[in-house]
C-alpha positions in Angstrom: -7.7 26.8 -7.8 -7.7 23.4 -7.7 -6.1 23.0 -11.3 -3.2 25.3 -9.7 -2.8 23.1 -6.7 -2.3 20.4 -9.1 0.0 21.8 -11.0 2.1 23.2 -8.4 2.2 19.7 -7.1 3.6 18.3 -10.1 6.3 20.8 -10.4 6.9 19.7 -6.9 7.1 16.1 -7.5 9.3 16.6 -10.5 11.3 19.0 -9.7 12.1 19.0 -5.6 11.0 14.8 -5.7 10.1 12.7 -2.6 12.7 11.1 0.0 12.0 7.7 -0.5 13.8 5.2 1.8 14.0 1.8 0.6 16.1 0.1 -2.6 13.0 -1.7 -4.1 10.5 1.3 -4.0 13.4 3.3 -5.7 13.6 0.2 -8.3 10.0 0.5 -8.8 10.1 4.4 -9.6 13.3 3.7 -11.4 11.8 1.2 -13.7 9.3 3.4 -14.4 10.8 6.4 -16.0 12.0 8.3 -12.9 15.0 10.1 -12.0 16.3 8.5 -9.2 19.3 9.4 -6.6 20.2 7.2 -5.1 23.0 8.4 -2.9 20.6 10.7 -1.3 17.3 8.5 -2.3 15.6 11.2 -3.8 12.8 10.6 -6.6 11.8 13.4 -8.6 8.7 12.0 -10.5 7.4 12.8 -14.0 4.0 14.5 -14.3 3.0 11.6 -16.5 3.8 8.9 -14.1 1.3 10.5 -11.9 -1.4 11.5 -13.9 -1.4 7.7 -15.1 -1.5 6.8 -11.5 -4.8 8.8 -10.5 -6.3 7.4 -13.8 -5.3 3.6 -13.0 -6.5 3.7 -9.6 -10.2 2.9 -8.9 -13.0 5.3 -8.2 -15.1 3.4 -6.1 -14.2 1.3 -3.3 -16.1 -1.3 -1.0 -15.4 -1.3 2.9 -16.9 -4.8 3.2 -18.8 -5.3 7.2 -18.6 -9.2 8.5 -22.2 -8.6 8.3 -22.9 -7.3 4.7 -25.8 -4.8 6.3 -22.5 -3.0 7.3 -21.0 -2.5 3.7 -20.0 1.3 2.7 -19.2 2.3 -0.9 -16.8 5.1 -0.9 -17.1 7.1 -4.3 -18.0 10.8 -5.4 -20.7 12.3 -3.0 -21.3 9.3 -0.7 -20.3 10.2 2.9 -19.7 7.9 5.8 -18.6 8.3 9.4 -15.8 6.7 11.5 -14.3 6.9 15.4 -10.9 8.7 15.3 -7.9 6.3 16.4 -4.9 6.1 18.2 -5.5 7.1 21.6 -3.0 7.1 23.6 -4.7 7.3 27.2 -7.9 6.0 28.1 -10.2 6.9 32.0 -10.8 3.5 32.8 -14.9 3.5 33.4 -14.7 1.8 36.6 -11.8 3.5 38.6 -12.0 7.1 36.5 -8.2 6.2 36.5 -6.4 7.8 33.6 -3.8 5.3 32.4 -2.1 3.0 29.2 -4.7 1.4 26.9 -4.9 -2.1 27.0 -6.2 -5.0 24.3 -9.3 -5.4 26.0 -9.8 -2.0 26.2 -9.5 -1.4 22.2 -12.4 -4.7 22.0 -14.4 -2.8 24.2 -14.1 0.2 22.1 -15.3 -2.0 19.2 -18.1 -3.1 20.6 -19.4 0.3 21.3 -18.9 1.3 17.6 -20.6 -1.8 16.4 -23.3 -0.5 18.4 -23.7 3.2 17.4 -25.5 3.5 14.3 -23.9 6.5 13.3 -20.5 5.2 13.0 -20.2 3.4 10.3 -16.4 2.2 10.1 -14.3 0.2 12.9 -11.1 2.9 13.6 -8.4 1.7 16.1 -9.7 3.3 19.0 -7.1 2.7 21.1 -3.7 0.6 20.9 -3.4 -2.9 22.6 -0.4 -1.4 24.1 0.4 -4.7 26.8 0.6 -6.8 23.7 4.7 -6.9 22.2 5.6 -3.8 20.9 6.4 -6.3 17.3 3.3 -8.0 16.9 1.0 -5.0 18.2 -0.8 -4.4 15.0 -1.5 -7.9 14.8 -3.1 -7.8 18.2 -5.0 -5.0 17.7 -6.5 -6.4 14.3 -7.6 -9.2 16.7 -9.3 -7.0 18.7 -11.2 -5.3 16.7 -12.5 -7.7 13.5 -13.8 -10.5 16.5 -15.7 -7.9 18.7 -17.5 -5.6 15.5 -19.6 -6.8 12.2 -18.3 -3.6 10.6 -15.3 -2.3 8.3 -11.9 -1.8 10.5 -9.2 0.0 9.8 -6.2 -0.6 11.3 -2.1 0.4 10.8 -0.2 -2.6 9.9 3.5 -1.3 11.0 5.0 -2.4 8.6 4.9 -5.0 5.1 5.5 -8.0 6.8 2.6 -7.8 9.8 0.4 -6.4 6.9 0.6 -9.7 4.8 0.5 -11.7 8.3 -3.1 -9.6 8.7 -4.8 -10.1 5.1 -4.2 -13.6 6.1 -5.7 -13.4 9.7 -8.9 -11.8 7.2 -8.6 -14.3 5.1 -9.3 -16.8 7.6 -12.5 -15.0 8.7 -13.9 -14.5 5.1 -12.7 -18.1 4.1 -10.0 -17.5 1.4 -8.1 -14.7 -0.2 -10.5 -14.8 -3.1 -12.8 -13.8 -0.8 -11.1 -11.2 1.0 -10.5 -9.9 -2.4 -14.4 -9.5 -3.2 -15.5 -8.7 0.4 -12.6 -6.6 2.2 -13.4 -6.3 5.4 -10.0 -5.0 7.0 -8.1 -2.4 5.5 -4.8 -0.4 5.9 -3.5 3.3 6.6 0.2 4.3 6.3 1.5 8.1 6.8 4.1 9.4 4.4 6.4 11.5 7.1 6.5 15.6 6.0 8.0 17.1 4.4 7.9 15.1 1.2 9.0 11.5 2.9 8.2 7.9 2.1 10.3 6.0 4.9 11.0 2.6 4.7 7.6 1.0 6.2 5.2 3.6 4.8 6.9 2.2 1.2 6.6 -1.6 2.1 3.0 -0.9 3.2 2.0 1.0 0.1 3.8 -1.8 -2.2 2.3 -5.0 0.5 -0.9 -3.7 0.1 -0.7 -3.1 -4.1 0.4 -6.8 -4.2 -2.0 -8.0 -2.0 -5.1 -6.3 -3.4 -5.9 -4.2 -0.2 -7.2 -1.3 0.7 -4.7 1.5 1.6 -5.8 5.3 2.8 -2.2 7.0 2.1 -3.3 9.9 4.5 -0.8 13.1 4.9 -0.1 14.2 8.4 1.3 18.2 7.1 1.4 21.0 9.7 1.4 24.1 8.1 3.8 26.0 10.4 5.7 23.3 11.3 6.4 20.4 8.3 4.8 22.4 5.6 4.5 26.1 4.4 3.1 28.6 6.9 -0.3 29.1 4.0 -2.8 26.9 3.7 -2.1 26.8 0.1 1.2 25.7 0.5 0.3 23.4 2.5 -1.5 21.6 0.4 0.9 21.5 -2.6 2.8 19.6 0.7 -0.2 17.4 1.1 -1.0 16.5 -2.6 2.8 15.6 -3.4 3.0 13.3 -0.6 -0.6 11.5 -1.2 -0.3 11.5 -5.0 3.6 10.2 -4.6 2.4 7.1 -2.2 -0.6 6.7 -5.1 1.6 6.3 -7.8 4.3 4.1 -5.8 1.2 2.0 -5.2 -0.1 2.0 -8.7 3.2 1.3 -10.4 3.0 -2.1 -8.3 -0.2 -3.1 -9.2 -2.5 -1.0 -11.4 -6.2 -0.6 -10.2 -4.9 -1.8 -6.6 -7.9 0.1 -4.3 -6.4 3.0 -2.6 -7.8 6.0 -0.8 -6.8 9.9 -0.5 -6.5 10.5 3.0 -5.7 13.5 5.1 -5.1 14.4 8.6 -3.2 17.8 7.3 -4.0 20.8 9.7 -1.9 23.8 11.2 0.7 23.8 13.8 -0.2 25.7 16.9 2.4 28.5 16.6 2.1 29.4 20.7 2.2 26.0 22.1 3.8 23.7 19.1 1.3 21.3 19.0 -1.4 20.0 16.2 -4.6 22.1 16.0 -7.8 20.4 15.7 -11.2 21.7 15.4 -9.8 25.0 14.5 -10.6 27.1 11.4 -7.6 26.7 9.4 -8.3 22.7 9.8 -11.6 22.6 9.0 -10.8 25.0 5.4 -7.7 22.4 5.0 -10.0 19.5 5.3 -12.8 20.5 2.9 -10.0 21.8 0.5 -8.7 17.7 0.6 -11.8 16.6 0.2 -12.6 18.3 -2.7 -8.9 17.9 -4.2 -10.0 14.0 -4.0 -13.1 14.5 -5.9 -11.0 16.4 -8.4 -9.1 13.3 -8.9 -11.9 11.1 -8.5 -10.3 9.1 -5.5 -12.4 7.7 -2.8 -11.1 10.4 0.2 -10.9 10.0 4.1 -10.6 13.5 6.2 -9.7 13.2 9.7 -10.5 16.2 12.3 -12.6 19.1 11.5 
């Protein structure tokens, strides 16, 4: 089964291809051997480009903790847990007011996970949403790598705030080099189903090949809604869009650390909304997971 999905996935790379936005991604996949239009900047990918791109990229992966006691290996059968992010309300705890997230709220939030021994990865709870809408991601990195000793994760926005914030780590670790051997921030970027890389998912993918970070390329399919009504299908979705940001990120830097993500489920047919905690997510999630341990990928599932 999972041979099929893989296959199917290939035909769809090659054969369907992925929108990809910007002029130097298409250069990159151009360079490398794939059929590019560029009127409609469409890339239908070679199986071979992408079989090379889940050999080149690494197997194992650190999530380095300011404290080291905090460090997580992601590879084959290890399994760690993390907060979900992006809230976009919070009930204040002192007024029971439901209301806009603020920056001090998301350090608060960090402080709680640096205290619960069963979470073992900093998410972006919340957003600092009374920070500048342009510099938000920059504000939230703030927020969260001064107020927790472990990993965070955070969404950059785009390539230019991601480089600004493996240099805000750098400062903590004490140089690049360091950051390099001890990552202790890393990135996620969504391609947009069906079958999209829009222009900042493709300068985070390339940013973070170039920078050496970590980047969890995590598809956000709805089967019913952005992808095929079966689960199957769904996945085919899900696997081209994951394995196209992989190999967009390997072409720019081979072995750059990058991670199999998924927060794929099914659309809510009645109410058109995102299921969660339903069957049909949880089979979609373990089928990801397992599709990443095909590959040998370090994976991240979200929901379940």
């Amino acid at each position: 089964e999972l041979y099929a999905i893989h296959l199917a996935t290939l035909e769809v790379l090659q054969q369907t291809g992925l929108f990809v936005e910007t002029r130097e991604a298409l250069d990159v996949f151009d360079g490398a051997g794939a059929e590019i239009d560029r009127k409609n900047k469409i890339v239908k990918i070679p199986p071979y480009l992408v079989d090379d791109a889940i050999r080149s990229a690494p197997s194992k992966i650190i999530l380095a903790g300011r404290n080291p006691k905090h460090d997580k290996v992601l590879e084959s059968d290890r399994v760690h847990f993390t907060n979900f992010s992006e809230g976009v309300e919070i009930i204040d705890p002192y007024t029971g007011e439901r209301r806009t997230p603020t920056k001090a709220d998301l350090a608060n939030a960090a402080k709680v996970v640096d205290c619960l021994s069963d979470i073992d990865v900093c998410e972006k709870a919340v957003g600092a949403c009374d920070a500048p809408p342009e510099t938000v991601p920059l504000h939230n990195a703030e927020a969260m790598l001064t107020n927790t000793t472990k990993h965070c994760c955070v969404g950059p926005g785009d390539g230019f705030l991601l480089k600004r914030l493996v240099k805000m780590a750098a400062a903590i670790v004490g140089g690049l080099k360091k950051l390099k051997e001890r990552p202790i921030l890393s990135f996620t970027t969504c391609p947009v189903s069906p079958l999209q890389l829009i222009k900042e998912c493709c300068e985070i993918i390339m940013a973070s090949a170039r920078t050496g970070s970590v980047i969890n390329i995590l598809s956000m399919a709805m089967a019913g809604g952005t992808a095929p009504v079966s689960l199957a299908g769904t996945l085919v979705t899900h696997n081209a869009e994951v394995l196209g940001g992989i190999t967009l990120n390997q072409l720019v830097a081979k072995g750059a650390p990058v991670i199999y993500g998924s927060s794929t489920t099914a659309m809510d047919l009645k109410l058109g909304t995102a299921s969660v905690g339903t069957p049909e997510c949880a089979i979609i999630s373990g089928a990801v997971a397992r599709l990443a341990r095909y590959y040998a990928l370090p994976s991240y599932v979200a929901g379940g």
